[in-house]
MDTraj code that builds the backbone (N, CA, C; nanometers):
import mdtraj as md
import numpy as np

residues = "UNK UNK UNK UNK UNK UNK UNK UNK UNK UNK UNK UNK UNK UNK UNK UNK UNK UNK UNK UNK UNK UNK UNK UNK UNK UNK UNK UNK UNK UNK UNK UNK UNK UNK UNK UNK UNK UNK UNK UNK UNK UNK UNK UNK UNK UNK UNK UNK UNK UNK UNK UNK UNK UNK UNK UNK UNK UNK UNK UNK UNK UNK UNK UNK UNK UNK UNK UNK UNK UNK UNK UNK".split()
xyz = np.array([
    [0.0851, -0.1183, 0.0000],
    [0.0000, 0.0000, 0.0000],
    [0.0890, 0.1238, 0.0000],
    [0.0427, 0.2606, -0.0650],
    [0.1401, 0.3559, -0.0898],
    [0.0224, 0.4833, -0.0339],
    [0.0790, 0.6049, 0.0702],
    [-0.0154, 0.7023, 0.0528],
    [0.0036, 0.7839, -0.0482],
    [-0.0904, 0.9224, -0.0766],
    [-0.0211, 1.0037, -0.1318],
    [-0.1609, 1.1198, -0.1082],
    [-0.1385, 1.2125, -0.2183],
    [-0.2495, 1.3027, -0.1853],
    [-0.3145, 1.3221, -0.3295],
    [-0.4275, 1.3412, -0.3685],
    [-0.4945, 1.3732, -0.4658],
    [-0.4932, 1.5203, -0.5049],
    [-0.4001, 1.4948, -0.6344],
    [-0.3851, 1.6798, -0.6906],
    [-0.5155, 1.7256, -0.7944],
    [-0.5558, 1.6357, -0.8665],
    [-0.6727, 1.6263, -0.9717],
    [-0.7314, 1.5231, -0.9765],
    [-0.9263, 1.5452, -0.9894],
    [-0.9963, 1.4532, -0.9900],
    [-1.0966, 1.5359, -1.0534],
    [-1.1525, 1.4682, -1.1788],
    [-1.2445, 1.5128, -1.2300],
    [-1.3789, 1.4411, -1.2393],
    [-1.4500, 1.4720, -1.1697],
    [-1.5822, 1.3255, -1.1293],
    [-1.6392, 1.3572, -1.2432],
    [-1.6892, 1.4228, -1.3442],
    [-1.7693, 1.3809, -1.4862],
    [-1.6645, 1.3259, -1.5562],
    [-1.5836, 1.3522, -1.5746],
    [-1.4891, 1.2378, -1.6626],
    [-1.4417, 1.1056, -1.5765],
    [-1.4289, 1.1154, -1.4511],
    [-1.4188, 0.9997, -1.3763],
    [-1.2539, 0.9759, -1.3609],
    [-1.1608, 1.0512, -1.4000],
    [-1.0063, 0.9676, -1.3484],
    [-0.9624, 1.1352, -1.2974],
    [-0.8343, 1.1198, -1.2395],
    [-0.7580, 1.2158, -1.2083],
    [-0.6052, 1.1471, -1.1364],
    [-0.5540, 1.2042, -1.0565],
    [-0.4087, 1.1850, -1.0112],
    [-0.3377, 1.2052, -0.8878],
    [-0.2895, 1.1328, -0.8230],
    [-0.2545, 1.1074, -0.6776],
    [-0.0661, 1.1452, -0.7129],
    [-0.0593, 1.2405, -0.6788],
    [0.0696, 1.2402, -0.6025],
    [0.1358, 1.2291, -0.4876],
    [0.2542, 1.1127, -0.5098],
    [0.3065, 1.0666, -0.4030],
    [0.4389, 1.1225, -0.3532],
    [0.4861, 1.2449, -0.4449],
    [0.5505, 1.3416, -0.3937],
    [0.5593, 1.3819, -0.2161],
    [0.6617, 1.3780, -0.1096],
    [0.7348, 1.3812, -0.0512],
    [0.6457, 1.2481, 0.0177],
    [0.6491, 1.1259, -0.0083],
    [0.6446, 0.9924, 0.0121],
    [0.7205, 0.8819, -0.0508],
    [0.7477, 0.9137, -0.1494],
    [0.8584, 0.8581, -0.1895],
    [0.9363, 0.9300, -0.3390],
    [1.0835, 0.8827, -0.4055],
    [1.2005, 0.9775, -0.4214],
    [1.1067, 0.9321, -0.5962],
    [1.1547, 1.0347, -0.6514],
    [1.1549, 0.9673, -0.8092],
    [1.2050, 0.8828, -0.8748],
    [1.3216, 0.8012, -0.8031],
    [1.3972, 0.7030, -0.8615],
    [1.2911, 0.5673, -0.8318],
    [1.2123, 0.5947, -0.7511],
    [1.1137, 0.4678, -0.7191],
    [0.9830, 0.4793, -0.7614],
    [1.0250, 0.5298, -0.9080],
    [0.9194, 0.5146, -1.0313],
    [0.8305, 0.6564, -1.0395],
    [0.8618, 0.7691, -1.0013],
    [0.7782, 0.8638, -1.0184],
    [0.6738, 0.9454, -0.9142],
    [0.6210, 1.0461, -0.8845],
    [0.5353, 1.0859, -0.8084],
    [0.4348, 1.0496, -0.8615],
    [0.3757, 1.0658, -1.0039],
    [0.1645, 1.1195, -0.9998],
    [0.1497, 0.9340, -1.0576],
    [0.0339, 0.9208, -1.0076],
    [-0.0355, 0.8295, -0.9901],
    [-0.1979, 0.8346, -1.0754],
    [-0.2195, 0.7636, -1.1735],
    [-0.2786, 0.7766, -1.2385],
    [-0.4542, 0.7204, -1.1776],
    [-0.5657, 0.7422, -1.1200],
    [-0.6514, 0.7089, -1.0845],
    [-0.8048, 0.7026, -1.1538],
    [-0.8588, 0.6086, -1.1467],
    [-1.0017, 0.5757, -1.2368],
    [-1.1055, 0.5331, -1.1285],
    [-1.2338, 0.5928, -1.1500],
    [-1.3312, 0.6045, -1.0244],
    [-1.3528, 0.4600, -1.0265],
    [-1.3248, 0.3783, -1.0851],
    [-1.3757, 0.2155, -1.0742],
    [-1.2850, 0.1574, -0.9289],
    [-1.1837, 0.2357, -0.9236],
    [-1.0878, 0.2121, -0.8281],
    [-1.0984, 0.2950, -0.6939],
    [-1.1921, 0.3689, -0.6616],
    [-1.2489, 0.4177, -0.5466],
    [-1.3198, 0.3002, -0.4633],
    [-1.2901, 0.2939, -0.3642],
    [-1.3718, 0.2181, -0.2508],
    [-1.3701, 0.3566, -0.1176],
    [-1.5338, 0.3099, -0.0702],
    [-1.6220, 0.3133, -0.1224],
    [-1.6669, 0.3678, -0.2931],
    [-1.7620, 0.2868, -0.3621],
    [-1.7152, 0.3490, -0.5323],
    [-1.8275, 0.4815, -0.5116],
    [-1.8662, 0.5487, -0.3937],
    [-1.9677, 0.6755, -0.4514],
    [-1.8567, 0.7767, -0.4177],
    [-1.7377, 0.7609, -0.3479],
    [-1.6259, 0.8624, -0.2751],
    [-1.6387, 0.9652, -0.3777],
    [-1.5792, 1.0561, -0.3743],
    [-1.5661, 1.1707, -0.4950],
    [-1.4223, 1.2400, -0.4157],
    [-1.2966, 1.2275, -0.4749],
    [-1.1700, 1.2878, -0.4094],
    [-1.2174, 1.4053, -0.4361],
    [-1.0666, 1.5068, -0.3696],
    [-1.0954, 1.6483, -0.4094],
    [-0.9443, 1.6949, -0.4058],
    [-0.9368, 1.7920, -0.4373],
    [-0.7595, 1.8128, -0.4499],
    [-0.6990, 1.8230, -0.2602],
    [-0.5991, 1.7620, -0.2719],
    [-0.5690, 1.7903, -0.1170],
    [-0.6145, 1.6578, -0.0722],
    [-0.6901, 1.5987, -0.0737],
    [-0.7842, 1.4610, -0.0222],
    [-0.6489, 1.3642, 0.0612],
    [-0.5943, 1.3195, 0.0958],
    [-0.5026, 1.1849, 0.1444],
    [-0.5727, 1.0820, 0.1358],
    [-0.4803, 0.9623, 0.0865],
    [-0.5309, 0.8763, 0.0031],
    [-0.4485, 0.7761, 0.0146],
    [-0.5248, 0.6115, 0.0272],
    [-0.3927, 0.5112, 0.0510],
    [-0.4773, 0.4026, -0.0376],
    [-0.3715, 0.3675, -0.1648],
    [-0.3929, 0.3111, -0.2820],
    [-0.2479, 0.1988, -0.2824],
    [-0.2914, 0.0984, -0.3885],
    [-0.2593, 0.0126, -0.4261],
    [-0.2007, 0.0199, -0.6238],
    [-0.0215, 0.0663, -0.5708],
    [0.0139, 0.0655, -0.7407],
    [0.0153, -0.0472, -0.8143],
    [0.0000, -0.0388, -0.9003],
    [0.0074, -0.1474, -1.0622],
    [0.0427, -0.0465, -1.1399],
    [0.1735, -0.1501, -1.1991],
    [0.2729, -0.0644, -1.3205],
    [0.1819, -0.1309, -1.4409],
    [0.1640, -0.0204, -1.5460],
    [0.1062, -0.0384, -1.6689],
    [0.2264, 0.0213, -1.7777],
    [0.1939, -0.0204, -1.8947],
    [0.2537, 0.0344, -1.9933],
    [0.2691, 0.1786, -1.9918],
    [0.1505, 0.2336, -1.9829],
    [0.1163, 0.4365, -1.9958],
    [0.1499, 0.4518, -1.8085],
    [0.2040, 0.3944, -1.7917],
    [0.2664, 0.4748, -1.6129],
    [0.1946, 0.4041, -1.5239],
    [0.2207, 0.3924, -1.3790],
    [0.1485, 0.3857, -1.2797],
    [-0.0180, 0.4367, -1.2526],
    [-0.0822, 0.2943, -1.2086],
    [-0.2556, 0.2934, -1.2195],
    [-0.2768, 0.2843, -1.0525],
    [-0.3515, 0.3415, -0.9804],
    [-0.4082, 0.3301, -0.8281],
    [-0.4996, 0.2259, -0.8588],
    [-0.4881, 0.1710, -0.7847],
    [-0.6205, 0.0185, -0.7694],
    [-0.6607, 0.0612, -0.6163],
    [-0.7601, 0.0211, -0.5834],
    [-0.8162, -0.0032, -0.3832],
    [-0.7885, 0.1343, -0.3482],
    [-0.8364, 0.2715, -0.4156],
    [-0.8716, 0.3840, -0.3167],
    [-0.9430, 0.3931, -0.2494],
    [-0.8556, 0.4430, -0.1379],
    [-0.9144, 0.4797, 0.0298],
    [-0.8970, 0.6203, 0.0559],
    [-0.9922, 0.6666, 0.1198],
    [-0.9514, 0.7737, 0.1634],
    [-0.8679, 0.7799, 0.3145],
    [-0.8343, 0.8877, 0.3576],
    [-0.7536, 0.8611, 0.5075],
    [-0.8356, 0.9196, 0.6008],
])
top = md.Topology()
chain = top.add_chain()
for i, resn in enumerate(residues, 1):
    res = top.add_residue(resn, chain, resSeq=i)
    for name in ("N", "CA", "C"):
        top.add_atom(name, md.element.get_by_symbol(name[0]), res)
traj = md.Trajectory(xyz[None], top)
């Protein structure tokens, strides 16, 4: 599990981006975190910028995907 904080979330389009900036360095794959509302638990949550957030990475081809969002 990785925290981080939610910089963008756009609930009519449904994805936005978790940065994990001062949680861990860039050599350990990057800060922003790519997120899709299918991957919200509870799935009605709606992040907001600022939000803290403890997700589950999966490396994809197009960058890092959040799976199992939580809020904190």
């Amino acid at each position: 599990m990785a925290d981080g904080i939610v910089t963008w979330f756009d609930p009519r389009r449904g994805f936005g981006f978790i940065s994990r900036a001062g949680f861990v360095s860039r050599e350990d794959g990057g800060a922003d975190v790519f997120v899709h509302r299918t991957q919200l638990e509870p799935a009605n949550q709606r992040p907001a910028p600022g939000d803290r957030v403890r997700f589950t990475i999966q490396p994809r081809p197009e960058g890092l995907y959040a799976t199992s969002v939580h809020a904190l």
